[in-house]
N, C-alpha and C positions, 0 to 999 in steps of 0.2 A: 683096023680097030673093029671089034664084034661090038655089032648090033646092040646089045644088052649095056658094053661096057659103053659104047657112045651113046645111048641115053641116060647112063649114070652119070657121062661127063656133061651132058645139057643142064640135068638136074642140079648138079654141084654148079656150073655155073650162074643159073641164076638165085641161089642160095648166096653166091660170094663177089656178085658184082661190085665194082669198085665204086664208094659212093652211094651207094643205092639202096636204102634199107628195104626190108618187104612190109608192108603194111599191116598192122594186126589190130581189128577193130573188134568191139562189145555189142551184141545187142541184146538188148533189153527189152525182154516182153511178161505181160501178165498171161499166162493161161495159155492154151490153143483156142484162141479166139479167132477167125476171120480175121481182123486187123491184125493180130498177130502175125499168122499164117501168110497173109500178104507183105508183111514186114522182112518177114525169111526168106519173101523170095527176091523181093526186090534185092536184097541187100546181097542176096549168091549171084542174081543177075550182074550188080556193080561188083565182087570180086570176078566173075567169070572174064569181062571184059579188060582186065590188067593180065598180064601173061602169067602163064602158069607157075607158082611158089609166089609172086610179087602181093598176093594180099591174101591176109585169113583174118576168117572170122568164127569168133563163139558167140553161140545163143546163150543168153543168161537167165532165167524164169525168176522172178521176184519172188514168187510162190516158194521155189526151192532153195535161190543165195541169194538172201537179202542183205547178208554183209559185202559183197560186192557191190550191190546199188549205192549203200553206204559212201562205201568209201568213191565210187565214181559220182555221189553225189547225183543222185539219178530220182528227180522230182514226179517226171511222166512220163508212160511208156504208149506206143515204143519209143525207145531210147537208140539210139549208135553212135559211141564212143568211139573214138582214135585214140590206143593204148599206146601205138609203137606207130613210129618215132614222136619223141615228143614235138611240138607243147602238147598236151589232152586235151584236146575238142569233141565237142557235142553235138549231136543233131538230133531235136527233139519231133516224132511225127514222122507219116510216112509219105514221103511221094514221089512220083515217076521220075522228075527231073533228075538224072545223075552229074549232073553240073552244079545242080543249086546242093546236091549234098556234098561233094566234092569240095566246092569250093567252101560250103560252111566248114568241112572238116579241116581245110586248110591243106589241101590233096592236090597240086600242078597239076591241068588237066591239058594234057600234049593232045595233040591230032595225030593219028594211027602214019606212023612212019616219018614223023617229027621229033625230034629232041628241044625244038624252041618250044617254051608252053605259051597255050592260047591266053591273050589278054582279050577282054570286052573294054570298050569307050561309050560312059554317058554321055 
């Protein structure tokens, strides 16, 4: 198999894994603000660490489609929606922890080379 054609065959298969949707999330920011600006990045850092095709995201500017906020119902930015796969969860605000967004999002968060996902006990 060429080169080319076996990276076309990796790409299709993580497009069509069985089970396994790829994740497609919203965010929601006012402006290029700073808070903004660090909100894009955190949120490329959390798709960066899902394997490649398994999560995307679009920036959404309040500024430019305010009918989108609308309808995701989007009070305060920044904002990151989970559009795909349902239910549609929110995480309002920006922070380092990719667990605490994760998990608000309603996202299994596996340990690298686990298919069991991590529980926490209070």
């Amino acid at each position: 198999m060429s080169r080319a054609r076996s990276n076309a065959f990796v790409g299709e298969a993580y497009r069509t894994a069985v089970g396994i949707a790829p994740y497609s999330l919203r965010l929601y920011i006012a402006g290029s603000s700073l808070k903004s600006t660090r909100a894009i990045q955190v949120v490329s850092d959390l798709c960066a660490a899902f394997p490649r095709g398994r999560c995307k995201f679009e920036v959404i500017d309040l500024y430019q489609r305010p009918d989108l906020a609308r309808q995701d119902n989007i009070v305060a930015v920044p904002s990151l929606v989970k559009v795909h796969p349902p239910p549609r969860r929110a995480f309002i605000g920006i922070t380092e922890d990719r667990h605490r967004i994760l998990r608000k999002l309603g996202i299994p968060i596996t340990e690298y080379g686990s298919t069991k996902p991590k529980t926490r006990r209070f």
